[in-house]
C-alpha positions as CSV (number, residue, x, y, z in Angstrom):
1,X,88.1,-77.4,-18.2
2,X,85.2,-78.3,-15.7
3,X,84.1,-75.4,-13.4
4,X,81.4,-75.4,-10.7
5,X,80.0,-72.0,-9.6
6,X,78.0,-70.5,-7.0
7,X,76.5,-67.3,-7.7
8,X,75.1,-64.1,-5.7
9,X,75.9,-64.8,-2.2
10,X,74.8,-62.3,-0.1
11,X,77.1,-61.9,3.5
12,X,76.3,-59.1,6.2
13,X,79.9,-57.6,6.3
14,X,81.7,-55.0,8.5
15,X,84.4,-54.1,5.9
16,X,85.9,-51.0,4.8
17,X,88.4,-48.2,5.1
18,X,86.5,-46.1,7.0
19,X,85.3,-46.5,10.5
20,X,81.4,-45.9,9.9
21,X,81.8,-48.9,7.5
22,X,83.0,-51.3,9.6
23,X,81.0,-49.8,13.0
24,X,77.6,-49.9,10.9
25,X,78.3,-52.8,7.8
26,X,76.4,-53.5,4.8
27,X,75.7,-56.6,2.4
28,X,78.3,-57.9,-0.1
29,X,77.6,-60.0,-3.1
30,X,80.2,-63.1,-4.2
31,X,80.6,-65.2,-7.4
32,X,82.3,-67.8,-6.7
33,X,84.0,-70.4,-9.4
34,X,86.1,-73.6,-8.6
35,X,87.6,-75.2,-11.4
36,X,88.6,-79.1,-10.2
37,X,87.9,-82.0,-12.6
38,X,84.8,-83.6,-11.4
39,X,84.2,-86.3,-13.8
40,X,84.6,-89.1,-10.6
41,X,82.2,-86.9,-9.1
42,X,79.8,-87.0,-11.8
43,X,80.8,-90.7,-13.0
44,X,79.5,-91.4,-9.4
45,X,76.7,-89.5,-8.6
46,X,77.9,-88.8,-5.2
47,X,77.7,-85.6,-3.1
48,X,80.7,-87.1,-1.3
49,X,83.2,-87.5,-4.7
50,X,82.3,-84.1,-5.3
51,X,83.4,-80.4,-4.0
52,X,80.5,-80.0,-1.8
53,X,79.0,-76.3,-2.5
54,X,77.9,-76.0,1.3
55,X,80.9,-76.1,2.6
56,X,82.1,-73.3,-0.2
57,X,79.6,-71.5,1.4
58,X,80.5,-71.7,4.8
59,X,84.3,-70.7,3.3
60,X,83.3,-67.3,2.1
61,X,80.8,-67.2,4.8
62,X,83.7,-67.5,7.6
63,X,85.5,-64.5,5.7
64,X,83.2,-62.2,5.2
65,X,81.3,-62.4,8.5
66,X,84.8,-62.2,10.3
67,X,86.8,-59.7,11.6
68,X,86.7,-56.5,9.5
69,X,88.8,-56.1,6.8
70,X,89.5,-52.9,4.7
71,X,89.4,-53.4,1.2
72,X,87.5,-55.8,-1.4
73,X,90.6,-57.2,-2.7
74,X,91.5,-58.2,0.7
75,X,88.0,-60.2,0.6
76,X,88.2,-61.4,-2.9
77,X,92.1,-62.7,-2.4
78,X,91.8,-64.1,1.1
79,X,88.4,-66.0,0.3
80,X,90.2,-67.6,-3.1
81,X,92.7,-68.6,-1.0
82,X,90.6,-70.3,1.3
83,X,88.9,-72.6,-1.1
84,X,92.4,-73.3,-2.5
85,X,93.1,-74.6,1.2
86,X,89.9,-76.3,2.2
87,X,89.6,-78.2,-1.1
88,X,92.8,-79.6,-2.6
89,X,91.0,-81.0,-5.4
90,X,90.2,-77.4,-6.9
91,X,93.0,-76.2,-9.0
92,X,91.8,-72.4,-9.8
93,X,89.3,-70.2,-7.4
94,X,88.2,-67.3,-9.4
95,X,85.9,-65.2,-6.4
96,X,84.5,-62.0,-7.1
97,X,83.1,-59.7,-4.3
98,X,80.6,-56.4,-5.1
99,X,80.3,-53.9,-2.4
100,X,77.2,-51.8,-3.2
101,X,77.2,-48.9,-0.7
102,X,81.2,-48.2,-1.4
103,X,81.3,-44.4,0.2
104,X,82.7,-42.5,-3.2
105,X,81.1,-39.2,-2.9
106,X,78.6,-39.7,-5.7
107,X,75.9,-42.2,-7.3
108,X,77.5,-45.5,-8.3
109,X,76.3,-49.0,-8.4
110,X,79.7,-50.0,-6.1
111,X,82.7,-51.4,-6.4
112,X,84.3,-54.8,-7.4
113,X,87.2,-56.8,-7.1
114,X,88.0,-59.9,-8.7
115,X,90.4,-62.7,-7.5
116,X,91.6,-65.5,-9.5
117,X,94.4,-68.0,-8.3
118,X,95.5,-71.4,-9.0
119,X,98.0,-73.9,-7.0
120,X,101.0,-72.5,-9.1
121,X,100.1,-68.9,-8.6
């Protein structure tokens, strides 16, 4: 198995189930992994053989600063599917999003949600 990842993305989101979350946002963190067999990529040396990370980025980008969502999982699931879409030589997206400042009434470090899907899924 050959996996590329990008790790601790930082996007401004207005996501939530509650309206103060999505009226004032916050940051969310992604890992992001994209498992595609990249040994043309790496037999070549080329940028252009190869899943090109900045346009990963501008996938989860386009997700998370778009219209407001209310859960993580929506996040995680919709920005796995994305890269499924935009890059049909990736067979298995594994994203997982961190939301810091989830309201849950007490100290916490946040909440996560992790997405992992592959063509056959």
């Amino acid at each position: 198995m050959r996996k590329i990842a990008l790790r601790g993305l930082v996007f401004y989101g207005r996501h939530g189930a509650y309206r103060h979350e999505r009226g004032l946002g916050q940051p969310f963190y992604v890992d992001i992994e994209i498992v595609y067999d990249f040994r043309g990529a790496a037999g070549t040396d080329a940028v252009e053989d190869a899943v090109d990370y900045r346009h990963v980025y501008r996938t989860a980008r386009e997700i998370f600063e778009g219209p407001s969502l209310h859960l993580v999982e929506t996040l995680a699931e919709r920005t796995a599917q994305a890269i499924l879409a935009r890059f049909p030589e990736a067979t298995r997206a594994l994203v997982h999003v961190r939301k810091p400042h989830a309201p849950l009434g007490g100290p916490a470090e946040g909440v996560e949600a992790l997405a992992e899907i592959g063509r056959d899924d």
